[in-house]
C-alpha positions in Angstrom: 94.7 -53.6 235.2 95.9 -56.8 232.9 98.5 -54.6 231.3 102.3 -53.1 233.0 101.6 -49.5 233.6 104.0 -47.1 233.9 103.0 -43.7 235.4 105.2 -40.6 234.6 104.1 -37.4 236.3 105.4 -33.7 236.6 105.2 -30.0 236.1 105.5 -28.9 232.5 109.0 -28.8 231.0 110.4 -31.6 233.3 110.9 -34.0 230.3 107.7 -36.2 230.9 107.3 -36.3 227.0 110.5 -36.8 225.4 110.9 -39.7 228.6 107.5 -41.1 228.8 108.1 -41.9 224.9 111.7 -42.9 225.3 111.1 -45.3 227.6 107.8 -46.5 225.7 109.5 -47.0 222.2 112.7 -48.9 224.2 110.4 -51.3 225.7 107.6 -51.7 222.9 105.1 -50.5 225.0 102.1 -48.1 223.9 102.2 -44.5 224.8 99.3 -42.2 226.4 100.0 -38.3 226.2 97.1 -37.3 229.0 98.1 -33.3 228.6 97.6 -33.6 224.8 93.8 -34.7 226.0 93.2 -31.5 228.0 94.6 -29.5 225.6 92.8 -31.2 222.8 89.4 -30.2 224.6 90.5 -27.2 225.3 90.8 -26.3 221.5 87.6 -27.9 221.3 86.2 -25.4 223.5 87.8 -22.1 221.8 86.7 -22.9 218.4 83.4 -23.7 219.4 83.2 -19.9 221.7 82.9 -21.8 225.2 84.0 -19.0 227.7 87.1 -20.8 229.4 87.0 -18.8 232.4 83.5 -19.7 233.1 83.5 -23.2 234.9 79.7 -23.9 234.3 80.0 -23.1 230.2 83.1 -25.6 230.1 81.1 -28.3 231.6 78.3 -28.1 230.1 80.2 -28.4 227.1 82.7 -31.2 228.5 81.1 -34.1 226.9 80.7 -32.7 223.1 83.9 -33.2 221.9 85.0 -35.9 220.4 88.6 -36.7 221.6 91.1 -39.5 219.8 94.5 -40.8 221.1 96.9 -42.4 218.7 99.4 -44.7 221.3 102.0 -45.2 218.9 105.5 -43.5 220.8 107.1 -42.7 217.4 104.5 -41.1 216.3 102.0 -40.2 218.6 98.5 -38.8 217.5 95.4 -36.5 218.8 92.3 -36.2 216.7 89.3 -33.5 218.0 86.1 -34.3 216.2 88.0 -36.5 213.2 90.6 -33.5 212.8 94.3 -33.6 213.8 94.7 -30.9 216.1 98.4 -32.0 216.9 99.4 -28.6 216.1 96.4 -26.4 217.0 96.8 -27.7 220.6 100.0 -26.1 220.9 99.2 -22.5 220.2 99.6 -19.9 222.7 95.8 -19.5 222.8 95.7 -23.2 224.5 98.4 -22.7 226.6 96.5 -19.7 228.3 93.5 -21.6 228.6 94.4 -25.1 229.4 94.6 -24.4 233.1 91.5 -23.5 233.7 89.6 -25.6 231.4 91.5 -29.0 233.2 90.4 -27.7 236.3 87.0 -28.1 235.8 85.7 -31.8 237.2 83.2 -32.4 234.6 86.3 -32.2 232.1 88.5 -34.5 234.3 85.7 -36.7 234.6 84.9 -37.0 231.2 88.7 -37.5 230.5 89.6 -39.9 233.0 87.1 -42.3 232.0 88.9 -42.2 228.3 92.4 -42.7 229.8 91.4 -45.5 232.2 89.6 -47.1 229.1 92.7 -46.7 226.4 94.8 -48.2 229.2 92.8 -50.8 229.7 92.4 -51.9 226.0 95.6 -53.2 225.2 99.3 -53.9 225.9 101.6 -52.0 228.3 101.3 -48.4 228.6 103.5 -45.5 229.2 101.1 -42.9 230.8 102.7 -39.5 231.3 100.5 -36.2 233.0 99.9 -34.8 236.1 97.8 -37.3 238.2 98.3 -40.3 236.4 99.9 -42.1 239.6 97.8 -40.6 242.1 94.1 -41.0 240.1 94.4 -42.0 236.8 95.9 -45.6 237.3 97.2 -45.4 241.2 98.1 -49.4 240.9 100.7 -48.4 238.3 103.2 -50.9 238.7 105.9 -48.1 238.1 105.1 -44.3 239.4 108.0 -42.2 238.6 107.7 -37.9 239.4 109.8 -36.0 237.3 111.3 -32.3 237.9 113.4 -30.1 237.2 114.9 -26.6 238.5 112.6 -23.8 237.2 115.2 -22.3 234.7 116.4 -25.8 232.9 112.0 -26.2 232.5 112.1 -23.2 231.2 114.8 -23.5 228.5 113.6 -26.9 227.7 110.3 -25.6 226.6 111.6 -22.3 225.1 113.7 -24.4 222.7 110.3 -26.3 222.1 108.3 -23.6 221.4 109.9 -20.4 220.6 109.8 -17.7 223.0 111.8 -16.1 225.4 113.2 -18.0 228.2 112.4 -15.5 231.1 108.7 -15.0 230.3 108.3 -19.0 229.4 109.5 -19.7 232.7 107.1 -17.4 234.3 104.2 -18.9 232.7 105.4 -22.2 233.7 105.7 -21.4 237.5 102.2 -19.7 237.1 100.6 -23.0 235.8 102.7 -25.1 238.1 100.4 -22.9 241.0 97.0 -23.7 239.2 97.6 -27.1 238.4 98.8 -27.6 242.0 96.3 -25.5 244.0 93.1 -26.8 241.4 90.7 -29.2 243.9 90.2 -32.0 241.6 93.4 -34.0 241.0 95.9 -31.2 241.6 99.7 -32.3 240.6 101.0 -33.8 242.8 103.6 -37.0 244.0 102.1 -40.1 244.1 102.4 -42.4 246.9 105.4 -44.8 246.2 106.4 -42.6 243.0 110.3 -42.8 242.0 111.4 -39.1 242.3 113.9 -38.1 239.2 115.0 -34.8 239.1 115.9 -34.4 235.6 118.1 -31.1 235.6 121.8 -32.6 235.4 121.0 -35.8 233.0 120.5 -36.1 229.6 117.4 -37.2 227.7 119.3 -40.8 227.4 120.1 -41.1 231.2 116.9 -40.5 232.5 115.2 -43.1 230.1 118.1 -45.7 231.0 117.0 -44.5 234.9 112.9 -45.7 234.1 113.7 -48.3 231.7 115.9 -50.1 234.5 112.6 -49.3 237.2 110.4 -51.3 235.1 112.9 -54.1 234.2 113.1 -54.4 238.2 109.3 -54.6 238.2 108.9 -56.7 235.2 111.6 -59.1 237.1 110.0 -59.7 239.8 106.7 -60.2 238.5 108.1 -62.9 236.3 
């Protein structure tokens, strides 16, 4: 890889978004929202009737959608088939089904390809997801692993979302298992990953914590 990768992994709610994007518009790099991607084909494969709890019918199905990633930080975008499903990939239906649909190999096949190639086609990347520094790029020159306690996750995301915080965090901890447990590039801390846990910093700190990781790379590189 030509370009400075930066790798930001983690559960969901641990601020991977708001930082990856942070840190991307700070230092004028491009931005690469992998989860949007899963969840993009997951829409895919509800409005086109795909059973998502039958492995074989997702990948069967895992190459026919057309997936799009806009790598602009301040306003990142996700187009399914020439649509923007920005919004659509954010329902409640995709958050039930996005587990199981990423945990199919055909589907992290198909979509690791299209990360590795958007990395590769231009300028420094901020990469944020769940294997990003263990498969998706592992000679990232930064790897950084956020978390967070269960309940700050849970608020986070509750305040994102709307919902109740007590049943949000409960779906959390149940996709944190899945996503964890799955075969195929389960989450999980890369080798030689930077370990922020987010849950007594503000958005700002944390950002000023990755930013100042890839200046010391970017140093001593020059």
């Amino acid at each position: 890889m030509s370009s400075l990768v930066v790798a930001i992994d983690g559960p969901s709610g641990s601020g991977k978004s708001s930082t990856s994007r942070g840190v991307a518009s700070r230092l004028g790099m491009r931005y690469l929202d992998t989860g949007a991607m899963f969840r993009a084909i997951t829409w895919w494969m509800l409005t086109h009737d795909v059973d998502v709890t039958d492995a074989d019918a997702v990948a069967a199905r895992a190459g026919d959608a057309i997936i799009e990633s806009g790598t602009d930080p301040q306003a990142p975008t996700i187009l399914v088939d020439g649509e923007d499903a920005s919004v659509a990939i954010r329902s409640d239906a995709v958050n039930a089904a996005v587990s199981p649909v990423s945990a199919v190999p055909a589907v992290r096949t198909r979509l690791l390809e299209l990360q590795r190639s958007i990395i590769e086609a231009g300028s420094d990347i901020v990469v944020e997801g769940r294997d990003i520094g263990s498969v998706v790029a592992p000679g990232a020159a930064v790897k950084v692993y956020l978390t967070a306690d269960p309940a700050a996750r849970a608020t986070r995301r509750a305040a994102e979302a709307g919902g109740d915080v007590a049943t949000t965090q409960e779906s959390l901890l149940a996709r944190d298992r899945i996503d964890s447990g799955r075969a195929t590039a389960p989450l999980t801390m890369a080798d030689g990953a930077v370990h922020i846990d987010t849950t007594p910093y503000t958005l700002d700190e944390v950002v000023g914590q990755v930013v100042a990781l890839v200046e010391a790379v970017s140093g001593a590189e020059a």
